[in-house]
C-alpha positions in Angstrom: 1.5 -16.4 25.8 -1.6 -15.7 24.3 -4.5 -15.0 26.7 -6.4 -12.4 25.0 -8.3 -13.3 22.2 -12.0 -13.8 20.6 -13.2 -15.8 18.1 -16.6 -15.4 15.7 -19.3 -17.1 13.3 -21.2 -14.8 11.1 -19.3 -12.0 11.3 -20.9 -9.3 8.7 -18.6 -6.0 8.9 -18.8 -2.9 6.8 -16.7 0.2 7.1 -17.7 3.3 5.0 -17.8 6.9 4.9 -21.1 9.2 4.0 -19.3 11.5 1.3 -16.9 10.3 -0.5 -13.8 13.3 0.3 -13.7 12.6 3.9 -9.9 11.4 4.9 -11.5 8.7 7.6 -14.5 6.6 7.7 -17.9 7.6 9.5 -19.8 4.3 9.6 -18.7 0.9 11.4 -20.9 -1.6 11.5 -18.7 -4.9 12.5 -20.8 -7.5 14.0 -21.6 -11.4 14.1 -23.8 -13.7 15.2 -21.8 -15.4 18.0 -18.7 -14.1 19.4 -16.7 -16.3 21.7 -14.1 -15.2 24.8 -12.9 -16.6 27.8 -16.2 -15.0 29.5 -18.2 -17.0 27.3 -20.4 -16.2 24.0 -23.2 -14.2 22.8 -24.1 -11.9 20.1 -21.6 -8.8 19.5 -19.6 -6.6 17.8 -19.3 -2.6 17.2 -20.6 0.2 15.9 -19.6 3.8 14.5 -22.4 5.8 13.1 -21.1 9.8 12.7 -23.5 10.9 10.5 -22.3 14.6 10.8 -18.2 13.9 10.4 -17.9 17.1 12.6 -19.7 16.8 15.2 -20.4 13.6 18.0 -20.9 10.3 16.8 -25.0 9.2 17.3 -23.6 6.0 18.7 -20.1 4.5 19.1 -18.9 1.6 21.1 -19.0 -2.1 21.7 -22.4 -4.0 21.1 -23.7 -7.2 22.7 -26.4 -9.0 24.0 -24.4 -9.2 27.7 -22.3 -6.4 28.5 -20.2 -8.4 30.5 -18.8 -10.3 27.6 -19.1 -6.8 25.4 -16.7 -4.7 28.5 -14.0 -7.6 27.7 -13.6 -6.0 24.0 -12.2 -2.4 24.7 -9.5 -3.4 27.5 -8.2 -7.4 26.6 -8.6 -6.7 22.7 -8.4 -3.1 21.7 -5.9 -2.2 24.2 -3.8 0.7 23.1 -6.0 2.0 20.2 -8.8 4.8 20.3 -11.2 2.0 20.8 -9.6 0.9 24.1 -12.3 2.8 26.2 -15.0 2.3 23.9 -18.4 2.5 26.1 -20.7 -1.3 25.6 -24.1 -0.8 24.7 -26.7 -3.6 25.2 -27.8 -4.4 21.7 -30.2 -6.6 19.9 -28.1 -8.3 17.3 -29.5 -10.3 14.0 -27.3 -11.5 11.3 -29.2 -13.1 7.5 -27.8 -14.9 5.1 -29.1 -15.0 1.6 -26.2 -17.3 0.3 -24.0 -17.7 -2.0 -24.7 -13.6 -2.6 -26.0 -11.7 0.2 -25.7 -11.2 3.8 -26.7 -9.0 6.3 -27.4 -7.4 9.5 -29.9 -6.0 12.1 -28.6 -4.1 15.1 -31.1 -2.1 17.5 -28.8 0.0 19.6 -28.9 3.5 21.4 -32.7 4.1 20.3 -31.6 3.4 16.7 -31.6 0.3 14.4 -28.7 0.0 12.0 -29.8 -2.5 8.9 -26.8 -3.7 6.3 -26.7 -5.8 3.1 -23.4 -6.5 1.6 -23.8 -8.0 -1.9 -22.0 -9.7 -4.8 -20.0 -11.5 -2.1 -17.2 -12.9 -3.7 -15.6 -16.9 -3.0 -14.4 -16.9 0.1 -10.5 -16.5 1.0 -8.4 -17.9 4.0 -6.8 -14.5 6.0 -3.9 -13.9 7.7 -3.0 -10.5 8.9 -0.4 -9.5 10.7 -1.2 -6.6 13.8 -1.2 -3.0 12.6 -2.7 0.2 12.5 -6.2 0.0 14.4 -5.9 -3.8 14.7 -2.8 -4.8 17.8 -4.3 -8.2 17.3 -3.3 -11.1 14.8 -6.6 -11.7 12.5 -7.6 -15.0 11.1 -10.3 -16.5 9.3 -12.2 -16.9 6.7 -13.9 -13.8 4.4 -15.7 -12.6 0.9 -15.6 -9.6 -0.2 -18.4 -7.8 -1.3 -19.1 -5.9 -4.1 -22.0 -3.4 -2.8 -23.1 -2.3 0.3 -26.3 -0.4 2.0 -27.3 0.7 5.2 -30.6 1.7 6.2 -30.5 3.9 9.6 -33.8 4.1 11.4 -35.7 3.1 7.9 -33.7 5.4 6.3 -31.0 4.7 3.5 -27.9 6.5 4.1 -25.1 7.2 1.1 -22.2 5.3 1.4 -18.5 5.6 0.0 -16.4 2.6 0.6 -12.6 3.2 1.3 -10.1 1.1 0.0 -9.3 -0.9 2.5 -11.1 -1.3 6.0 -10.0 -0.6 10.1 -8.8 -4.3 10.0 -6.5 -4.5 6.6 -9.0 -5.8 4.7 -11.7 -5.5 2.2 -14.3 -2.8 3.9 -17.4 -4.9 3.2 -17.4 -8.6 4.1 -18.9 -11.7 4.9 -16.6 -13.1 7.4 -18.7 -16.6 8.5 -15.5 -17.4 10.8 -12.5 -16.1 12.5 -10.5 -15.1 15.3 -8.3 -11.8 17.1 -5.1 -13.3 19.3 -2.9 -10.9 21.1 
């Protein structure tokens, strides 16, 4: 039986390291406009930001507008994986769309305000991944890959190095406009 699960609309997630020789990404920035659960919907996502790959993350947890609905993330979806006990942060979340090529998004968190911008987004694809590694959860939906990617960190623009392949299986920068995690 499947009751836990969570479902999405303008999901815009980049995964990325700060130097290109370190073995696992730094920077997770995987959020949407709406995310659904059996607690209701609002706003959400999470966020990694390790700027020095040694030391503490600056922030690191679940996002949302309502931590109620941003505590059902770590326990009912990432149970069993390092993000299980994740802390939620109250977060102001904005997602843009410059389509067909651009997308991006705002999240004020922690005292700090991560800004992407994925571009060259590709045609979108129909996904189907099995659970695995960091993900115990089938994924489904719909993404485009994109071809570049920035962040901005308090104004600033950090360096990025995109990995082959993101925490989820997938492409690590994408426009994902709709989709769902079942366990």
């Amino acid at each position: 039986m499947i009751d836990r699960w969570m479902s999405w609309e303008g999901g815009v997630d980049l995964c990325a390291a700060t130097r290109s020789d370190l073995a696992m990404p730094n920077v997770l920035v995987h959020v949407a406009r709406v995310v659904h659960t059996p607690l209701g919907s609002a706003p959400a996502g999470m966020v990694l930001y390790q700027p020095d790959p040694n030391g503490a993350p600056l922030v690191i947890g679940f996002v949302c507008t309502d931590p109620k609905i941003g505590a059902y993330f770590g326990p009912r979806i990432f149970a069993g994986t390092p993000f299980e006990g994740a802390p939620v942060h109250t977060a102001k979340i904005a997602i843009t769309t410059d389509l067909p090529g651009a997308v991006g998004a705002r999240v004020e968190v922690g005292g700090h305000v991560f800004e992407t911008r994925l571009e060259g987004l590709g045609g979108l694809s129909v996904i189907d991944r099995a659970p695995g590694g960091m993900t115990p959860f089938r994924q489904q939906g719909l993404e485009a890959v994109a071809k570049r990617a920035t962040l901005k960190v308090d104004g600033v623009a950090v360096a990025l190095a995109l990995p082959e392949r993101g925490i989820s299986g997938g492409a690590p920068a994408v426009w994902a406009p709709a989709g769902v995690y079942a366990r």
